[in-house]
N, C-alpha and C positions, 0 to 999 in steps of 0.2 A: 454422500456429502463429505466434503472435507473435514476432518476431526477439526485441525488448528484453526481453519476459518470459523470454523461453530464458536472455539471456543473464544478465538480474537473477538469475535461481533457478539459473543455472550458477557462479556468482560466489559466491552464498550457501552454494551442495553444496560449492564446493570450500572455503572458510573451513571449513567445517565439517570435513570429513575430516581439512585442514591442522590444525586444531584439536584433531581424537583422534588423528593422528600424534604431535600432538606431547606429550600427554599419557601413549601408551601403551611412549614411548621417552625420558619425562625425566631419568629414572635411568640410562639407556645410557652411560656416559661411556668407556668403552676404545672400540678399533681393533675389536675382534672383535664388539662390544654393537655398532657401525653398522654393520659391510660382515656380518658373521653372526649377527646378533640373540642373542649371546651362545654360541652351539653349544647351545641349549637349547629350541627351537621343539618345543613336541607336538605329540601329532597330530592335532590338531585344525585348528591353525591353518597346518601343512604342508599339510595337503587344502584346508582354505579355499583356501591360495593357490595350490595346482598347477590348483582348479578355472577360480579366476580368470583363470589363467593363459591355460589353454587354450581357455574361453569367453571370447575376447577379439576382438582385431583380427583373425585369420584367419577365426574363425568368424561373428562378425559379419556386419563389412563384406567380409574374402575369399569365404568359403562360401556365405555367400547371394548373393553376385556371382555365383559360380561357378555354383551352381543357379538363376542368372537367365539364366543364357549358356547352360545346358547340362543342368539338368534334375537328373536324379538323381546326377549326377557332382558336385553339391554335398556327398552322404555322403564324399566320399572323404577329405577333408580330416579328418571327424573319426574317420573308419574308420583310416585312416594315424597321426593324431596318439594315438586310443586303445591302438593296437598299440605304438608308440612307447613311451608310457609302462609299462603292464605289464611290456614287455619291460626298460626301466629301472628296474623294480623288483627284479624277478628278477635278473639279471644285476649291476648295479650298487651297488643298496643296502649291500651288505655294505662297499664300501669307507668308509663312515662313520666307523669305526673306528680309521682313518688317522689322522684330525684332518688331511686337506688344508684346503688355502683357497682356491686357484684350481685348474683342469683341468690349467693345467701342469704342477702339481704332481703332481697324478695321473699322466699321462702321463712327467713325468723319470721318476717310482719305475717305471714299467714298462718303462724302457732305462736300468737300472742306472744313473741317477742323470746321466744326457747332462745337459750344461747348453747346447749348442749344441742339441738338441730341447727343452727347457725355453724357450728365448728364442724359438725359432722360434714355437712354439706358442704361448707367451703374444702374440705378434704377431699371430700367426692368432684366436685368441680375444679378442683385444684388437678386430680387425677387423668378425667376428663377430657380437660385443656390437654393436658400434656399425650396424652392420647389421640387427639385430632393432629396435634402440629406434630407426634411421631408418624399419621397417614399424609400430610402433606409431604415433609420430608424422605420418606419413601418414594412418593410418587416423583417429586423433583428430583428424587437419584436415579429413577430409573430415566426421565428426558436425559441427563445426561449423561449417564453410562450407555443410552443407546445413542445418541448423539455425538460424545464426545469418542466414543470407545476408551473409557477410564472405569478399572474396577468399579463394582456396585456399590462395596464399602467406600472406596474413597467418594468416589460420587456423593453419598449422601454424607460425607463427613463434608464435602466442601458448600454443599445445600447448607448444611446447618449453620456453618459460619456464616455464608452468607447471611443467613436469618437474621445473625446477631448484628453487624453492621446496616442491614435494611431497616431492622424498626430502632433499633438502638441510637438511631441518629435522629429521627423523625418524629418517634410517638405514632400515636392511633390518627391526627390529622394528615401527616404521610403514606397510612396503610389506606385508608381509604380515597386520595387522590388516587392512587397510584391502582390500589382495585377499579377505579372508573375507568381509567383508561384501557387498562388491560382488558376489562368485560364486552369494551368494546371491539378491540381486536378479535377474540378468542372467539366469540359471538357466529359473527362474521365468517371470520376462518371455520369455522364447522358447518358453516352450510355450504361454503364453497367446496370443502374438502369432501362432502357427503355425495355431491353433485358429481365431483371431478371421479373421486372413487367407484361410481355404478358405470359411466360413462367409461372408464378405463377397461372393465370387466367385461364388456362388450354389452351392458345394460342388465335390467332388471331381469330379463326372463334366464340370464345366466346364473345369477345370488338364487332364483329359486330353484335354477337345475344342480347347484353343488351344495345346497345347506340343507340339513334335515330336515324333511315336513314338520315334524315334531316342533324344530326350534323356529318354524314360519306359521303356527298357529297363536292367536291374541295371546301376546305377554308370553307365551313360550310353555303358556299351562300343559302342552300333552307335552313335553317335555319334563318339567319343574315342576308338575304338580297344582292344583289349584294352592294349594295350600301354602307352600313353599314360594309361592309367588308372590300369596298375597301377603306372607311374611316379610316378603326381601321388600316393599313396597311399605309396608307397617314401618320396621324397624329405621328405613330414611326418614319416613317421616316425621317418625316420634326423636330422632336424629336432630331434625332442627329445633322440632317445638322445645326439647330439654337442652342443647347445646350452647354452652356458655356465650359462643360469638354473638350468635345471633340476639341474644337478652343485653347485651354490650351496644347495639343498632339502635335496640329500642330507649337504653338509657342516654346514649350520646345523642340523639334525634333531636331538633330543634322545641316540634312540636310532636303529640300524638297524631294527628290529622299527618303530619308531613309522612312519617315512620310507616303509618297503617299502609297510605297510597301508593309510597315506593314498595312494600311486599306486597302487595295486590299486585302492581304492574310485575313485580318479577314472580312472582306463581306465573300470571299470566306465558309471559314469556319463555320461563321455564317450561312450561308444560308444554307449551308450541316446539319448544328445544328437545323436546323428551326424546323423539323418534330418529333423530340425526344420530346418537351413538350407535343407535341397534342397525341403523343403516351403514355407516362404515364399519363396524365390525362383521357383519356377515361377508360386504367387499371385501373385506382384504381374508377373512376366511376361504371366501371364491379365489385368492388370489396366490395364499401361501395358510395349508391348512394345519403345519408342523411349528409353528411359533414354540419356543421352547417354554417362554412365558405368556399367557394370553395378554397380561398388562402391559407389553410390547406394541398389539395391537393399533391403538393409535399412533404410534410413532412409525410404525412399518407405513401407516397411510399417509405418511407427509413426503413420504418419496413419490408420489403421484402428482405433487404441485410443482409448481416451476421454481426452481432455487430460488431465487429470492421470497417467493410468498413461503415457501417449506421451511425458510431459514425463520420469517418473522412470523410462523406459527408455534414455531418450537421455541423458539424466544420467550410467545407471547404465554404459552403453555407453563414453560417451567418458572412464567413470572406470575400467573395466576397462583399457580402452587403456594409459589413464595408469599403473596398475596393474602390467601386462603388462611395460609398459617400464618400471618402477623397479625390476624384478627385472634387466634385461637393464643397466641402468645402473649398477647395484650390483657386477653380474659385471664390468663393463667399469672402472672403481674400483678393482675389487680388483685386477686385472689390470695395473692400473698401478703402485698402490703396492707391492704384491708382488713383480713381476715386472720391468716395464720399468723401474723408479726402481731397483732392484738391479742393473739391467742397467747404466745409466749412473751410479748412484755409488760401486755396488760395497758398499753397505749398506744394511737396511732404516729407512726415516726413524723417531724418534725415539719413542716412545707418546705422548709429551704434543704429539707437533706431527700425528696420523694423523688425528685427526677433518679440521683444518684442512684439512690437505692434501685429503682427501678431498673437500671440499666445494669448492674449486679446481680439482680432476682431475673434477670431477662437471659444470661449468660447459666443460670444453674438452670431454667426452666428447657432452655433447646439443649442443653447438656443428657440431661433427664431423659426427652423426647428421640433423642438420636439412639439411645441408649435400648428405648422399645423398636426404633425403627429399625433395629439392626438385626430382631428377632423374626422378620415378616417378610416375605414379597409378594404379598397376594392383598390389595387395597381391601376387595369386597369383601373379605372373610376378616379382615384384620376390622374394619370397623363394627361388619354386623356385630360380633362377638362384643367387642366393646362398648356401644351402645344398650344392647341388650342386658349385659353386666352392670353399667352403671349407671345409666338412663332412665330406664322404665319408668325405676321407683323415684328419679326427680319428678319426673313427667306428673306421675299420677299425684307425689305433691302439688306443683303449682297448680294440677286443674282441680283438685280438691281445695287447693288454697282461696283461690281466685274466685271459685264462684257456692265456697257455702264456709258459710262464717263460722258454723259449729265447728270444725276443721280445729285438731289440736296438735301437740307435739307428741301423742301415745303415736296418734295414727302417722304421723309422719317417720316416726321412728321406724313402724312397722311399715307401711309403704317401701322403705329404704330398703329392709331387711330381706322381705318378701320377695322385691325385687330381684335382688340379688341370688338370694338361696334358690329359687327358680329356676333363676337362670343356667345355675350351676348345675342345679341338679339335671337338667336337656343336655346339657352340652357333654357331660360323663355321660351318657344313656346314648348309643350311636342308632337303637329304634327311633326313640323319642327325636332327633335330632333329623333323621330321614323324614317322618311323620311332617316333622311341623317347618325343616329348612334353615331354619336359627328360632333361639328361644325367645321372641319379642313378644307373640301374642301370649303366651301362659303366663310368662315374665310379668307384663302389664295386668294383666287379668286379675293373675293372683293377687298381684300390689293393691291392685284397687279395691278388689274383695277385703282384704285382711285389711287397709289402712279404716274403709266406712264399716267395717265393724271395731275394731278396738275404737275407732275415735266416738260411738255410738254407746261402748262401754266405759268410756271412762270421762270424769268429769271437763266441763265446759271450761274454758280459760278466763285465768279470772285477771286476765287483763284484757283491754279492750284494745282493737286494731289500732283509735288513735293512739294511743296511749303506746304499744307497740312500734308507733312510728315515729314518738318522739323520741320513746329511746336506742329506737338506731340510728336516729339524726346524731341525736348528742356524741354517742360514743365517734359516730365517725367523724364530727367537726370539733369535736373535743370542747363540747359546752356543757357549763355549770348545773347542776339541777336548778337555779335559779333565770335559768333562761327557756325551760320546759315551756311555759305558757307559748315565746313568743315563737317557738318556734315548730309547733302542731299549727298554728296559726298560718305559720310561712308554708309549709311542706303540706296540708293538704287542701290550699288554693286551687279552684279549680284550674286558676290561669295557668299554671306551672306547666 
């Protein structure tokens, strides 16, 4: 492919998208109309973007890695990331009705209103965020360091600015236009590309004559292990149910009904998706087995499509990415202005100064993010670790939260902590870490053991959920204690 034409026609896609960003968010002018696209997204454009979401950088450039290295153990990713979501439909959707705005929030109201779990956790979430949008931007440096032939670092330095110009102009109503469209390209493209790839190889009975039997048994277990399988599969999915974007869906969604049906349809979908990565990556393993980097993978198989569809997949690829991470950049925004700016002034900033601020917190946030990115080129090991690390132990908050009331701030503490030391302690141990593949299942285990015992030992909260949801309303809308009555009233309407 021509370097300069990639980058001419990469230059011109993105003016372009910047362009219906900013047309389809002119009218946004509050705090909530940028970091929540108003709390009014249907469901149409909640699916667009959960699809986008999850046909992104893992699935791409990780999955097809993955089943370049290993075969059918590419499905696990979206097998993990599918069950993920469902399961955060069912279980989650309902809290819509809250009116949260970040996860911290979710999690104070489920320990009676802790504000030492509230600050924790927006730290953790704060981290998090900047963690997913450091894998997005990786992943978009490597489309275009294989595309453009431009160092890796620059590559991902011009990713990141981009970042800042794409949502910095739009808000979260332009990040999810803009994820709809792409989910549908990207979609598409990978089953044409999957098609066109076996077909190239001289067919299917070729991918089984050059790949390991090992890595063409279900999921790639005599290869990977049962265990390590069912790990890489766990830790996606416990990936969505704790990952800030995705609680960001469920807050901006018009209704619960609308939020729940778009992640049904996209597991659905997803899962039908799952098998396409493990299929182009074994292809282009039959086809060039010396990749320097497996995450190259997908990009090696877009030289199989005809220039113009190879141009508007790689396009559409490093605009998922970008995509991907303005969801994850948006959570990590609100997370500031929410949370940590309350934490150090002790009030929420002013409405006429939140877009502003925003768009400054948005510049230090992909700052941050580039800054992890630079440390990595391997997707799947870059996130399992990081999930694992700082995941687990939200995980096991919210579903402790969520469905038992005894549920306090002892056990949340120790959920966090448990999580973490766990984690830690597999990931130094190179036994333990063979054994188990990444530390998600002990990780969680342990979190959940340790958090329903301290919370079983220590006393019951002695504030009551409503009473907890009055007062995160207040602090976030900056109302008097004189307005408490009416407003537990407003916020736990069923209608909301």
């Amino acid at each position: 492919m021509n370097n300069m034409l990639f980058l001419g026609c990469f230059f011109i896609y993105a003016c372009a998208m910047i362009t219906l960003g900013w047309y389809v968010s002119r009218k946004k002018k509050s705090g909530d109309d940028f970091l929540l696209g108003g709390r009014s997204l249907p469901l149409f454009l909640t699916l667009g973007s959960a699809v986008g979401t999850m046909v992104g950088t893992g699935s791409s450039v990780g999955a097809v890695g993955f089943g370049y290295s290993n075969g059918w153990a590419g499905m696990l990713y979206g097998v993990g990331g599918a069950a993920g979501i469902l399961l955060l439909a069912w279980l989650f959707s309902p809290v819509r009705k809250f009116r949260f705005m970040t996860m911290s929030e979710e999690i104070c109201y489920y320990t009676g209103g802790s504000k030492l779990i509230k600050n924790l956790v927006a730290i953790l979430i704060f981290i998090s965020s900047i963690g997913w949008l450091g894998a997005h931007i990786l992943g978009g440096g490597l489309y275009l360091s294989w595309a453009s032939g431009l160092d890796i670092k620059t590559a991902k330095i011009i990713i990141a600015c981009a970042f800042i110009v794409y949502v910095g102009i739009g808000g979260y109503s332009a990040v999810v236009w803009i994820d709809t469209i792409q989910s549908v390209i990207l979609f598409f493209g990978f089953i044409v590309m999957a098609l066109l790839a076996v077909h190239h190889v001289g067919g299917w009975g070729n991918i089984q004559h050059a790949v390991a039997p090992a890595a063409q048994s279900l999921f790639a277990v005599d290869k990977l292990g049962i265990i390590p399988a069912l790990s890489l599969a766990t830790v996606i999915g416990v990936g969505v149910l704790a990952t800030p974007s995705y609680r960001q869906r469920i807050y901006s969604a018009k209704t619960v009904s609308s939020v729940r049906r778009s992640f049904i349809i996209t597991g659905l979908l997803y899962l039908m998706f799952s098998f396409l990565p493990a299929i182009i990556g074994m292809a282009v393993w039959t086809m060039n087995s010396h990749l320097s980097n497996s995450g190259f993978a997908f990009l090696y198989a877009t030289q199989l499509l005809p220039p113009f569809l190879s141009m508007a997949i790689l396009l559409a690829g490093m605009s998922a990415n970008m995509s991907s991470g303005s969801s994850d950049a948006i959570a990590a925004v609100s997370i500031m202005l929410r949370d940590l700016y309350t934490l150090v002034t002790g009030h929420m900033p002013k409405q006429n100064n939140v877009i502003k601020l925003s768009r400054f917190f948005l510049v230090l946030v992909i700052g941050l993010a580039l800054m992890f990115s630079l440390t990595s080129d391997n997707i799947i090991s870059y996130i399992t670790k990081m999930i694992s690390m700082i995941m687990s132990g939200m995980f096991i908050c919210t579903l402790l939260g969520r469905f038992w009331n005894r549920f306090n701030w002892q056990g949340a503490l120790t959920a966090l902590a448990v999580g973490a030391g766990s984690s830690v302690a597999i990931l130094l141990n190179s036994h333990w870490m063979k054994f188990w593949g990444n530390p998600i299942i002990p990780s969680v285990l342990f979190s959940l053991l340790g958090a329903v015992f301290v919370t079983l030992l220590t006393p019951v909260c002695n504030k009551s959920r409503e009473e907890a949801l009055q007062q995160i309303t207040m602090e976030r809308e900056g109302q008097s204690e004189s307005s408490k009555t009416s407003i537990g009233r407003y916020n736990t309407s069923p209608g909301i």
